[in-house]
C-alpha positions in Angstrom: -114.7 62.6 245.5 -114.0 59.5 243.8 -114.3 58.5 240.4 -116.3 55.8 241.8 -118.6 57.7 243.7 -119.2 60.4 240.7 -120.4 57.8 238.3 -122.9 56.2 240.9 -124.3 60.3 241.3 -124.5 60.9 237.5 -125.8 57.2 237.0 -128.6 57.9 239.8 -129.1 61.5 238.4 -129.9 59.9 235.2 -132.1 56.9 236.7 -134.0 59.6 238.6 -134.2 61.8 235.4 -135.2 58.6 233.1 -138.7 58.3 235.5 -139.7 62.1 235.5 -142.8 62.1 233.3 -141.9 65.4 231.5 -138.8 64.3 230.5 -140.1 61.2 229.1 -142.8 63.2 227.2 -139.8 65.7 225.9 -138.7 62.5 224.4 -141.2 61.2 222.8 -142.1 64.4 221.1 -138.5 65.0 220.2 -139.1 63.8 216.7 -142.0 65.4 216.2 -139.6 68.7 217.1 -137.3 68.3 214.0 -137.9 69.3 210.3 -136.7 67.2 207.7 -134.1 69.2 207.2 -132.9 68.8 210.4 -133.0 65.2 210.8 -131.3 64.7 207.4 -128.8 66.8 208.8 -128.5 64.7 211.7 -128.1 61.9 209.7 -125.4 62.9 207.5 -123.2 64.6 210.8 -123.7 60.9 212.1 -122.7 58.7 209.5 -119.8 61.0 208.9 -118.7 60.6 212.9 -118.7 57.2 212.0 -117.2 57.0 209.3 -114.2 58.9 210.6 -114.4 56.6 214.0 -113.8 53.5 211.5 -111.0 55.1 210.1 -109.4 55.8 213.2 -110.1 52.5 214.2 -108.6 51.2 211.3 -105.2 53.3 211.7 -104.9 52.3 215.6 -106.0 48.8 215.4 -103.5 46.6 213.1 -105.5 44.6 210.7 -105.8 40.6 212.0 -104.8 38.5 209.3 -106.6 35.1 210.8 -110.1 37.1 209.6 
């Protein structure tokens, strides 16, 4: 198969998945799921991921000195 033709599948897979009305429940309760713990937790992992996606960025992209 293409790559073409594999991200039409996965992109209809995931329209089709996006109307079922249990999975759109699952998401809306999703929060409701997580302690405070966890979502602080969450938090922290993301702004981290960030953080080290910005200083990637920064080593790969030469800084623009008309900014």
């Amino acid at each position: 198969m293409s790559a073409f033709r594999v991200a039409k599948t996965v992109a209809l897979l995931a329209l089709a998945a996006s109307r079922s009305p249990v999975v759109r429940s699952a998401i809306k309760a999703a929060p409701n799921l997580l302690s405070e713990e966890r979502k602080n937790a969450a938090f922290e992992v993301t702004k981290r991921a960030a953080r080290k996606a910005g200083e990637l960025t920064a080593r790969v992209v030469p800084p623009n000195r008309y900014f």
